[in-house]
N, C-alpha and C positions, 0 to 999 in steps of 0.2 A: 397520520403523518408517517412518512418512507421509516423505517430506521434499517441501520447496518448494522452486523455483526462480523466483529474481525477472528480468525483463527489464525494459527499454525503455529505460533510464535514457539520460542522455545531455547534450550541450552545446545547451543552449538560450537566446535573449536572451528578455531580459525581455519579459512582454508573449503570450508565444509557450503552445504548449501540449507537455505531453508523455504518454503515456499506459505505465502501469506493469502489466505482467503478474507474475501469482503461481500457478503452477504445482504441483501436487502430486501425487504419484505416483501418488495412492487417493482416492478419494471418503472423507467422510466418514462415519461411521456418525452416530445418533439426533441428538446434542446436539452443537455446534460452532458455532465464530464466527473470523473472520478480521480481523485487523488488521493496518493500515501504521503503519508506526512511521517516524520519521526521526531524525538523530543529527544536528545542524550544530554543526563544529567540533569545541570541548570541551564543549561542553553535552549534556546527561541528556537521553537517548533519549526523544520525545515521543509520544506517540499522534496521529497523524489522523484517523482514519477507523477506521470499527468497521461490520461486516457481521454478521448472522446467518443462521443457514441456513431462518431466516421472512421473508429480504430486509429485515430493519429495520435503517436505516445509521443512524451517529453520525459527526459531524463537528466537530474540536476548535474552537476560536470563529477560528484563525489560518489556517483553510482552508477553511468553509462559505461556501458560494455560488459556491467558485473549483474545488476538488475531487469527482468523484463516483465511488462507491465501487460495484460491481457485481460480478455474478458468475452463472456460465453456468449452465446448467440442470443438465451433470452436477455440481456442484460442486467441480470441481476447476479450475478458472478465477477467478482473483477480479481485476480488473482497476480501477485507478485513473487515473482520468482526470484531469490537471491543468492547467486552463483560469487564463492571464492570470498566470503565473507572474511572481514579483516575486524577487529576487537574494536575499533573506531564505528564499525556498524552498530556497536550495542546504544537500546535506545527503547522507547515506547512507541511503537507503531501504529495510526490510526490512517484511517480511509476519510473520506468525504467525498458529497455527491452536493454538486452545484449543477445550478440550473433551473431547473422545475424545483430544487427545493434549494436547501443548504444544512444538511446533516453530517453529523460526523458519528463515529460509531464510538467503541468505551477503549479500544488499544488495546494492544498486546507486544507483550513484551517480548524482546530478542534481544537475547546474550551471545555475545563472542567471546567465548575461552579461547587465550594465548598458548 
């Protein structure tokens, strides 16, 4: 089975940028899409960002303009760029790849110092 590994997470002040890698063992086969998710706090796991493997990104209305969502040519890179972070960003950040499967990776954390 695919599995993902997330990076980059980190202590960042506000303002600042972080950049999040997603990692997967295997390329995907025909049909697939990747998503970052965050969790802040006690609140219900959110979507950010949505990729597909025809490069059409989606961004939730609380990260467009600030986040960009990409991914390599083999597919198995999908990487989240988060530009002008604001202390509302802090959270647990995981990837998932639907499709050909339904995995999620183990998150990584991002903090926003005021």
């Amino acid at each position: 089975q695919v599995q993902l590994v997330e990076s980059g997470g980190g202590l960042v002040q506000a303002g600042g940028s972080l950049r999040l890698s997603c990692e997967a063992s295997e390329s995907p086969s025909e049909y697939y899409a990747v998503q970052w998710y965050r969790q802040r706090d006690e609140k219900e796991r959110e979507l950010v960002a949505d990729i597909s493997k025809w490069y059409i990104t989606k961004y939730s209305d609380a990260v467009r303009g600030r986040y960009t969502i990409t991914q390599d040519s083999a597919k198995t890179l999908v990487f989240l760029q988060m530009n002008n972070l604001m202390t509302e960003d802090t959270g647990v950040y995981s990837c998932r790849r639907t499709g050909d499967s339904d995995v999620w990776g183990q998150g990584t954390q991002v903090t926003v110092s005021s």
